[in-house]
Each structure stands twice: as C-alpha cells, then as structure tokens.
GUVO-48156 format. One record per residue (C-alpha): residue in one letter; residue number from 1; x, y, z. Coordinates in steps of 0.05 Angstrom, whole numbers. Example, Ala and Ser with C-alpha at 12.3 -4.5 7.8 and 13.67 -1.06 7.14 Angstrom:
  r    k      px      py      pz
  A    1     246     -90     156
  S    2     273     -21     143
//
This chain:
  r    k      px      py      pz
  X    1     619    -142     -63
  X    2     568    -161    -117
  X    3     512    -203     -85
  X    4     500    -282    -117
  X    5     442    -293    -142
  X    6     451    -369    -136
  X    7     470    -362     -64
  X    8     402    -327     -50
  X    9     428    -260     -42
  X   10     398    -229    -106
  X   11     369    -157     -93
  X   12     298    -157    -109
  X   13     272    -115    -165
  X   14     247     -51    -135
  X   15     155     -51    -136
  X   16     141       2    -194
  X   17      78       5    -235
  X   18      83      -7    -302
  X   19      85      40    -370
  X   20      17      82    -367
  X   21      -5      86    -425
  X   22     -34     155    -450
  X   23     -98     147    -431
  X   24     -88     123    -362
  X   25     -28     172    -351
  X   26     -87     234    -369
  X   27    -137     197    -319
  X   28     -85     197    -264
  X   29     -55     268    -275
  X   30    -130     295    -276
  X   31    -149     258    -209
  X   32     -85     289    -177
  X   33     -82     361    -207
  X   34    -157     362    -203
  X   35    -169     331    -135
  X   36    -229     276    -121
  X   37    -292     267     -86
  X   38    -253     210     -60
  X   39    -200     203     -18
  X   40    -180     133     -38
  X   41    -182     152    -100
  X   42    -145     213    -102
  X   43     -86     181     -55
  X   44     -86     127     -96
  X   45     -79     154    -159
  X   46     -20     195    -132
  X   47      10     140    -114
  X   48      13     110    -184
  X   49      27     171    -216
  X   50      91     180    -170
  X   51     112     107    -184
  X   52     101     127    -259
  X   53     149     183    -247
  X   54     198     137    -220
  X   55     196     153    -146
  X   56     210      93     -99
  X   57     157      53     -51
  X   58     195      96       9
  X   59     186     160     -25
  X   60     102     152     -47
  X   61      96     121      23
  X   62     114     189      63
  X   63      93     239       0
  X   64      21     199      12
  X   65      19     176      93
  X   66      16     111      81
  X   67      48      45     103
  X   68     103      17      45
  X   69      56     -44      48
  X   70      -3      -8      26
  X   71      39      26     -30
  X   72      63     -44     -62
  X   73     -10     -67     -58
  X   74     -41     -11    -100
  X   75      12     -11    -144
  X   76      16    -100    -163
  X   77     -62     -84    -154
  X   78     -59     -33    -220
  X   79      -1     -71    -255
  X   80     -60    -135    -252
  X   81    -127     -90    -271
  X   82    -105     -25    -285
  X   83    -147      39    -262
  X   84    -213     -11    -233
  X   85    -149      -4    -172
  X   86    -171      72    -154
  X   87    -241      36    -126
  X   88    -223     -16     -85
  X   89    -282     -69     -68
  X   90    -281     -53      17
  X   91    -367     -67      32
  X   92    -394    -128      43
  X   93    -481    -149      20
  X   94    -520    -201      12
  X   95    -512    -263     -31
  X   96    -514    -260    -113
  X   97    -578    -274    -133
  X   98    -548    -282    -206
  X   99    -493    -325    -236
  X  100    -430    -298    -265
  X  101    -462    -327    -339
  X  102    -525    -272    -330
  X  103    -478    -225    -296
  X  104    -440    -225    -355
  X  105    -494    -208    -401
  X  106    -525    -150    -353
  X  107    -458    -118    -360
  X  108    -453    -130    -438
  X  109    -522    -103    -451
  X  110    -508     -40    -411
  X  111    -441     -30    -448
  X  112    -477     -25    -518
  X  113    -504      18    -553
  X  114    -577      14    -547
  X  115    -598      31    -618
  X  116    -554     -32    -643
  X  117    -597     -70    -594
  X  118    -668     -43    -631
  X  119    -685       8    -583
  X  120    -708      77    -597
  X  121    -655     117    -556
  X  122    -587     126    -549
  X  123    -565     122    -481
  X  124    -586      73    -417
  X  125    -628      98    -356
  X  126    -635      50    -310
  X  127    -711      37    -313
  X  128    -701      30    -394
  X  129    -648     -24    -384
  X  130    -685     -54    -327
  X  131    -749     -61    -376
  X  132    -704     -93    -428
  X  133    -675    -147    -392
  X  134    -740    -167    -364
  X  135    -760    -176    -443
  X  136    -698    -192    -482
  X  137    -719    -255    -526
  X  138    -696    -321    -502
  X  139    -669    -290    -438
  X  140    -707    -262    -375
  X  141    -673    -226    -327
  X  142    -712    -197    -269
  X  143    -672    -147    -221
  X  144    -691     -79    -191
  X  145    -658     -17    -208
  X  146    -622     -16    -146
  X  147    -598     -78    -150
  X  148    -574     -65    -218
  X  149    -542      -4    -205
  X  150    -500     -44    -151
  X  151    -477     -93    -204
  X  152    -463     -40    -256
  X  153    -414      -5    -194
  X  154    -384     -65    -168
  X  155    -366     -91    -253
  X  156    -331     -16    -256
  X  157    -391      12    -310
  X  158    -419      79    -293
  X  159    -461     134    -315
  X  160    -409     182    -346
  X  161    -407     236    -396
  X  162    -381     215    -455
  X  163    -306     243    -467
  X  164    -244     239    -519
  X  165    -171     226    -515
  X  166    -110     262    -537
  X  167     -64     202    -565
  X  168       2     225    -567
  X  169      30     232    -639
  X  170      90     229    -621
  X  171     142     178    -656
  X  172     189     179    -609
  X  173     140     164    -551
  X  174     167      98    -530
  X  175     244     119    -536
  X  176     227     184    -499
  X  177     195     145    -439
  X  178     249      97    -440
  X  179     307     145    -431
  X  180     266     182    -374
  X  181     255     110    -341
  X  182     328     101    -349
  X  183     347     166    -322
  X  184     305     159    -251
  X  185     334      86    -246
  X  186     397      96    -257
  X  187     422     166    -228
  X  188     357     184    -177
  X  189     405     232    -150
  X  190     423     272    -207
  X  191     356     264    -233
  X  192     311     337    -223
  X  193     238     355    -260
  X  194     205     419    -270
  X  195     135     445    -284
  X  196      94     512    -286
  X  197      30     498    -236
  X  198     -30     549    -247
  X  199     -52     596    -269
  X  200     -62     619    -201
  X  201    -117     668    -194
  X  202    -137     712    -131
  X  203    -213     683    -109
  X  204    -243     643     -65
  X  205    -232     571     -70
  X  206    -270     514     -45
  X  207    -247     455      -6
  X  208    -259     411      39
  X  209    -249     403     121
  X  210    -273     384     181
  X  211    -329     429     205
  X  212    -400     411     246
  X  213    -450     368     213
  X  214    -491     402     166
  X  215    -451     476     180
  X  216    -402     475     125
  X  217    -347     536     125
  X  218    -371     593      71
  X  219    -329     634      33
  X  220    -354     697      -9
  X  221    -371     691     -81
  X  222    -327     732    -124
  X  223    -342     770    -191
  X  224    -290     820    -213
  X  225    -219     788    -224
  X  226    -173     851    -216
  X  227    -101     815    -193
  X  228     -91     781    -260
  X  229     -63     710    -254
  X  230       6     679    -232
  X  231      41     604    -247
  X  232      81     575    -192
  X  233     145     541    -218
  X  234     160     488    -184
  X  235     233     436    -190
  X  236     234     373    -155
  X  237     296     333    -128
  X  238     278     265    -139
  X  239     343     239     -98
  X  240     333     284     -42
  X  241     246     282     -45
  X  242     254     360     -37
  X  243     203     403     -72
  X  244     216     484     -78
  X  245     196     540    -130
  X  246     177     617    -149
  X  247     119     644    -166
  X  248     122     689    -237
  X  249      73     731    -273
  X  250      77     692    -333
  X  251     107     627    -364
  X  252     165     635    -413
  X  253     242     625    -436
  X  254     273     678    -387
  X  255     232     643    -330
  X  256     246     571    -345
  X  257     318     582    -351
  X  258     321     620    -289
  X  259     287     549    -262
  X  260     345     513    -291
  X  261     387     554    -258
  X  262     370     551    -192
  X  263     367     467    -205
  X  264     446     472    -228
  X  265     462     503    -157
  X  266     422     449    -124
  X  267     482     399    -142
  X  268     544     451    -153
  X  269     592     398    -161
  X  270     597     404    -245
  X  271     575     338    -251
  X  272     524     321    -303
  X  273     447     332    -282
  X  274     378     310    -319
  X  275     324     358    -314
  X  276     257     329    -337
  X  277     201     365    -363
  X  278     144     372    -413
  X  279     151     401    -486
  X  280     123     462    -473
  X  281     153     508    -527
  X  282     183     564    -468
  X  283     226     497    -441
  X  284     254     489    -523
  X  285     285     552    -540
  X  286     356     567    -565
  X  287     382     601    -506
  X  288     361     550    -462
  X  289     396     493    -492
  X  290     462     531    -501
  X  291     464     543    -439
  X  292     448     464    -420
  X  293     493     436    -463
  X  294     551     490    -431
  X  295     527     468    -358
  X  296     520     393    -368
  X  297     444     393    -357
  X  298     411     341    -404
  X  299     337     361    -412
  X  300     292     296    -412
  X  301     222     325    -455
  X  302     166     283    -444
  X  303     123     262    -507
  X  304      70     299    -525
  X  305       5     297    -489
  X  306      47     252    -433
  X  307      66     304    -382
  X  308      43     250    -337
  X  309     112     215    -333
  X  310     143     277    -305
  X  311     162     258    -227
  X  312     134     331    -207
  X  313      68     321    -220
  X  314      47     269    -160
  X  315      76     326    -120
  X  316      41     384    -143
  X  317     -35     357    -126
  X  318     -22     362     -45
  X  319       5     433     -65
  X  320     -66     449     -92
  X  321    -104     414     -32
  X  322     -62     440      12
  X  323     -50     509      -7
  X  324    -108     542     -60
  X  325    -163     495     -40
  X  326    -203     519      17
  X  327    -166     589      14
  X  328    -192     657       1
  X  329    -128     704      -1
  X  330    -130     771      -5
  X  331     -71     784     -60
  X  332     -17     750     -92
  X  333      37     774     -46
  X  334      -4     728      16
  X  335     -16     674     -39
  X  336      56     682     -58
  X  337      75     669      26
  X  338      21     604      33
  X  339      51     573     -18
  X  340     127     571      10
  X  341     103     560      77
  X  342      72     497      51
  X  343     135     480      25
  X  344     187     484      80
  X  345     136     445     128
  X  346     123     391      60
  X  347     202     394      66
  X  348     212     386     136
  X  349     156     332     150
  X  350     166     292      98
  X  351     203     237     144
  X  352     174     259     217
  X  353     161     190     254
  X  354     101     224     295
  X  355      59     257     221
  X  356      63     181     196
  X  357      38     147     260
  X  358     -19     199     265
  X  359     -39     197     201
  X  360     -46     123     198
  X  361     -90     123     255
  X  362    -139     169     235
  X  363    -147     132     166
  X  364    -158      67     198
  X  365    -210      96     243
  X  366    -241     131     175
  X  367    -235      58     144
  X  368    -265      19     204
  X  369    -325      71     199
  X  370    -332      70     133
  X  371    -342       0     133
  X  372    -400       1     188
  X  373    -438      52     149
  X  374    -436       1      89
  X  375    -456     -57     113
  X  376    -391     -90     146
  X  377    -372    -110     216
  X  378    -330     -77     263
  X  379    -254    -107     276
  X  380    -265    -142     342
  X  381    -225    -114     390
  X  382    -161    -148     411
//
C-alpha cells in the first residue's frame, strides 16, 4: 500500500550529500586513498565520498564506526559549506578582540596577492602580513602573529602550496553522473563498482598506532625494489555492502573482464546488473562490451577525471590503512594473504553490535581529551 503524503505518512527523502563537483570530488578521493594527519578528517571525508557514491546513512555509518546521527550531521554540514565540514570548530578561547567588519578585512588581505597590494613579494609570512596591517592607510589593525594565525585557521585560510585542477572535459559529465545517481537509487541491489587499487609494491610502509610515548615502532628503510609491483582489483556490492577482489600483476582487458565475471556470478539469476567504473581504457575494449551486452551487464563509466563518484572508492582507503600502512611484508604472496584476510573480517564485521559500541567509546574518550588539551571543559559527569 502506497503511503499518503497528506495523511503524514510520506517517506522521507533519504540524507545524501549533494553533486561534488570536480574539484571537491579530487579533494575527497585524495584524503581517502591518501590517508590524513587527521582522523576527523580522513573519516569524514569518507563519509562524503561514500554518500557521493550513493551508499546509504546505514551503510557509511558501519563502513566508518560511527553513529547514523553523526553521519547526517557531516553530510547537511557539507551540503551548507562544503569541504570547511572536514575541520569541524570543537575548541573553545578567549573572547574576539576584533569585529566581524576587521575580521573581514584580515582575511581579505591575506587572500590577495601581495604585489596587487604594493608590496615587494609574492607570498604572505605571517610577520610580513602582521607589519602590514599595523600600517595599511586609513586602517590600523594591531594583532600578534599568533593571534593571527588563529583567525586565519578558524576563517578556513592556510599556508598551502599552491596546486592545479584537472576539470573534467567531459560533455557528457552531468548526464554521466546522473545515470550513475539513478542507478544506486533505484536498483542498489543490482548496482556493483570496480576499481584497480595500487600499484602495490613490496617495502616497508609507514603508519600509524598505538605505541609508548616518544618510542614509535621502526621499520627498515628499503633501497632495491626486486618484487616488481601488483594492483589489487577490487568489486563492491553496493546492495549487500560486501567488498572482495584478486590481486594481478598488471592492469588490463583480460583482467577486468575476468572482474566482470566474477561480479555476474555474484547475482546468477540473468537478471540485468550495473557495474560502475572509471574510463580507464582496459575497462573500454571490444571484447569486454560484447560480452556485457550478451550478459546483461550495463557498464556505468564515470566522466573523466571524476573517478570520485565510483561507490568503491570510500571503501578502498580503510583497505590501505588497514592493510599496506604500517606493514613491512616480506613478498607478494604474504601481501597477497593480508589483504583477503582484511577482507573476510571487513565482511564479517561490518554489522557486529559489539565493534560499533567499542569503537564509539574510544572516540568519545579521544574527543573528550581532545578537548581538555585545547582549551575546553570536561563533560561533567552524570
């Protein structure tokens, strides 16, 4: 029976984030392929790229630990100010001692360039911007480098390197991203993505852990690569949240269709699947789509320089933490065991009542301490 929507039984609209666009889609895939000096930002930004890849708030809520709550929060928080989300205000301080008006101009004057302003340089320090303000005709400004550094953080301007971005060329960008938003909305459980994850090389890798203060683990520095390289194909079930793959020597046709393959016995019913993926040229080839078009597998190609928006690639960064980071195996066959192992306990966790609870705890408890060590208060105790 279809629900009323005048009787108040309308079914919400399900909490998804809306379209990235390419630069933020780049920015979130880095964060999560990469990994962060951050937590929050790292857990964060998977969460928005899985929304982006159109997995539900249940789904990014046990792929990331979190509460469903927490989920829905980040992901209206990004849909309202886009990636200033990832670095959520948490510390408390002292009073303003300027008005949002002078605020306002701090944070234009360190946005510009300074040799439109008349000064001799091209970039800001902060003692050079510090001295400016303090001069600037008409308008004195007196704050401490400190001070200003805290306003530039808390505005969302830092000291970066400066970078470019691949726009995607692509003319059928917005009818390509519609017909994969489609596809995960409407059939989730025929829906299926694949991606090559590597190149995975045999050295030691660092990470991160939980170790004595100032007695970090140490691996061995490493100078003659003699294993050669391997790529980890991975397909995703976006219905079922189930994650599995191979590792090959190489990308290419023969491999990606054997990935297809295996995805086609994942739902050996004959009815029509959609594989998503990236236009890599080994995913285009001849073969491959005769043999889609005679299996009923639609393949869904994201746009060029968009890989982002396939649902795989929230799901491949806790592969890397979990997995290569941290890790100093001997040879690809003991890589090629850690990473299956990872799987079948990412497959067999992904719902356990107990890993939720636990894992909740322990990030409050980072939170509360977090918070002390900046300046807040501790949650009185009930």
């Amino acid at each position: 029976m279809t629900p009323d929507p005048t009787a108040g039984g309308a079914v919400a609209e399900p909490v998804r984030v809306r379209r990235l666009t390419d630069q933020e889609g780049q920015k979130l895939q880095q964060i999560v392929r990469g990994g962060s000096t951050s937590s929050v930002r790292y857990r964060r930004a998977m969460m928005l790229l899985a929304s982006a890849g159109g997995n539900r708030v249940p789904v990014i809520a046990q792929l990331v630990q979190a509460d469903e709550g927490t989920v829905r929060d980040v992901i209206h928080a990004f849909n309202e100010k886009g990636l200033a989300c990832l670095d959520p205000r948490w510390a408390g301080g002292r009073p303003r001692q300027l008005g949002d008006e002078d605020e306002g101009f701090v944070i234009a004057r360190a946005a510009s360039r300074p040799l439109k302003l008349g000064q001799p340089f091209t970039g800001w320090s902060l003692r050079k911007l510090v001295a400016y303000l303090r001069k600037v005709h008409g308008r004195v400004i007196r704050i401490g480098r400190e001070a200003l550094r805290c306003l530039l953080a808390r505005r969302g301007v830092t000291f970066q390197r400066t970078k470019t971005w691949k726009e995607s060329p692509d003319p059928e960008r917005e009818t390509t991203l519609h017909r994969i938003e489609h596809v995960l909305d409407r059939f989730p459980d025929r829906a299926f993505a694949f991606d090559e994850f590597g190149p995975l090389g045999i050295r030691p890798t660092a990470g991160s852990g939980w170790t004595e203060q100032r007695r970090p683990d140490r691996l061995p520095a490493t100078y003659h690569r003699t294993h050669g390289v391997r790529y980890f194909h991975g397909c995703y079930s976006v219905g079922d949240d189930f994650l599995w793959g191979v590792n090959r020597r190489k990308k290419g046709a023969v491999n990606t269709l054997a990935a297809l393959r295996s995805i086609r016995a994942a739902r050996p019913d004959g009815a029509p699947i959609y594989v998503i993926m990236d236009n890599l040229s080994a995913h285009k080839g001849a073969d491959i789509r005769r043999w889609a078009k005679k299996h009923k597998v639609e393949l869904c190609f994201t746009p060029t320089y968009a890989s982002w928006a396939n649902p795989i690639e929230a799901h491949l960064g806790p592969l890397r933490q979990f997995t290569i980071a941290n890790s100093h195996h001997r040879n690809h066959t003991v890589q090629t065991r850690a990473l299956p192992a990872y799987l079948r306990w990412r497959n067999a966790n992904a719902r356990h009542h107990d890993v939720l609870v636990a894992e909740r705890k322990e990030r409050a408890r980072i939170r509360s301490e977090k918070g002390i060590r900046r300046g807040g208060r501790p949650a009185l105790a009930a």
